[in-house]
N, C-alpha and C positions, 0 to 999 in steps of 0.2 A: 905511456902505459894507459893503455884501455882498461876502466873498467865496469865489468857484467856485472849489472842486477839481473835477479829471475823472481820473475814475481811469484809468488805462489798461493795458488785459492785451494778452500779445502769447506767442505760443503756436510750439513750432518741435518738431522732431522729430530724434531720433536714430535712425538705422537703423545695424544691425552686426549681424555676423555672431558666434556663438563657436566654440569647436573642442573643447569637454572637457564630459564631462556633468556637474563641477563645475568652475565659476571664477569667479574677482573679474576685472571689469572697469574700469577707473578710468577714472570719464567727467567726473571734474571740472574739467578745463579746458575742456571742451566744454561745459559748462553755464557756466561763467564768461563764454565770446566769449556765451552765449545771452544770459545779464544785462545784460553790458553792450553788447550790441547793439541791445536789448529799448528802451534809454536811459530805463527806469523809474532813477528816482533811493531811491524808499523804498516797499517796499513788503512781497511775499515772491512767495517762486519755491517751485514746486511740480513735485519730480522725480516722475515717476508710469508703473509700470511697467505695460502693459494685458494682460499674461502672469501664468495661475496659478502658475507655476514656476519663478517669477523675486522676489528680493527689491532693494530699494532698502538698502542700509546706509552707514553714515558713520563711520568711521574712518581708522587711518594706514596707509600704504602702504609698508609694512618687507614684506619679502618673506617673512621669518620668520612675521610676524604674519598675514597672508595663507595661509600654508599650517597656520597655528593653526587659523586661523576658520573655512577648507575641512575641516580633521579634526574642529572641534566638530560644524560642520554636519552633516557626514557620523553619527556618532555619533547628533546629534540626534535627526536623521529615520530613521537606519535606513535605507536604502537597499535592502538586502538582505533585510530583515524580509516576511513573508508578508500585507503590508497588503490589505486588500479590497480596494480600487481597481486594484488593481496586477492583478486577472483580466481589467480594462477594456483598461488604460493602461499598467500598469509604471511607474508614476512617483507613486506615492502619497508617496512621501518626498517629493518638489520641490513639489506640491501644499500639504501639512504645513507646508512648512520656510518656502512664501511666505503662507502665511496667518498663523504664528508669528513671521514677522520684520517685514510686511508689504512690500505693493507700490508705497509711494510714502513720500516725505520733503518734509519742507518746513524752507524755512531764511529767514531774513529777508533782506532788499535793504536797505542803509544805507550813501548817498552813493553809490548803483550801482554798488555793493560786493557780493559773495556773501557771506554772513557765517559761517564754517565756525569753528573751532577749529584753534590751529596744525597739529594731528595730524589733523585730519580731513577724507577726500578722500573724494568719493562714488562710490560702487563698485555694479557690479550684479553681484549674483550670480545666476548660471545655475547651475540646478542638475540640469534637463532638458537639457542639450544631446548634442550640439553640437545647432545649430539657425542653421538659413541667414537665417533672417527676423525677426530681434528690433525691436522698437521702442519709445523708451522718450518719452515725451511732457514736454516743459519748460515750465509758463507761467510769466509772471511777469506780478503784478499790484500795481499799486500807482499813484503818480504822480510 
């Protein structure tokens, strides 16, 4: 006896607004109702952000540690520094900072479960904002 899996993916979207031209957003319960909505049971879900100026990160959500990772970032990139881009744009640091961190995360589905780390919540940082029209893309694939 043969038997068929069928995999199946299921794709949703998050729209939001931010209001700081740096900040963590925690969108991990939102991506959780996306999983288990999704009713994939094992697979992986894929947070994926379509903005150059924007990174996908996975950590805790202490508020201490949130305005750490805002003054690393900040540091990082340089913000203020005389970058090329910046005669275009002015935003050569958020450019930098989402290509160094990147734009998307992936995490496994098990038992149509999100599978994080106790301390870890998935946050988007804006580094370009504020900015009225974000959008960050969830699949999840699997069966």
């Amino acid at each position: 006896m043969v038997m068929v899996r069928v995999m199946k993916v299921h794709h949703e979207i998050i729209r939001f607004s931010t209001s700081k031209r740096f900040e963590l957003i925690d969108i991990t319960h939102r991506v959780e109702e996306i999983v288990h909505k999704s009713g994939i049971s094992s697979g992986l879900c894929m947070v994926f952000a379509p903005h150059a100026t924007v990174a996908i990160i996975a950590n805790e959500h202490e508020i201490g540690l949130m305005e750490d990772i805002l003054t690393f970032i900040k540091e990082l990139t340089q913000p203020n520094r005389d970058w090329r881009h910046n005669s275009i744009d002015d935003n050569a640091h958020a450019h930098i900072g989402s290509a160094v961190l990147s734009s998307h995360r992936l995490f496994p589905v098990i038992n149509g479960e999100l599978v994080r780390g106790t301390w870890q919540n998935i946050f988007i940082l804006e580094m370009d904002g504020p900015r009225t029209n974000r959008t960050i893309y969830v699949t999840i694939m699997g069966e």
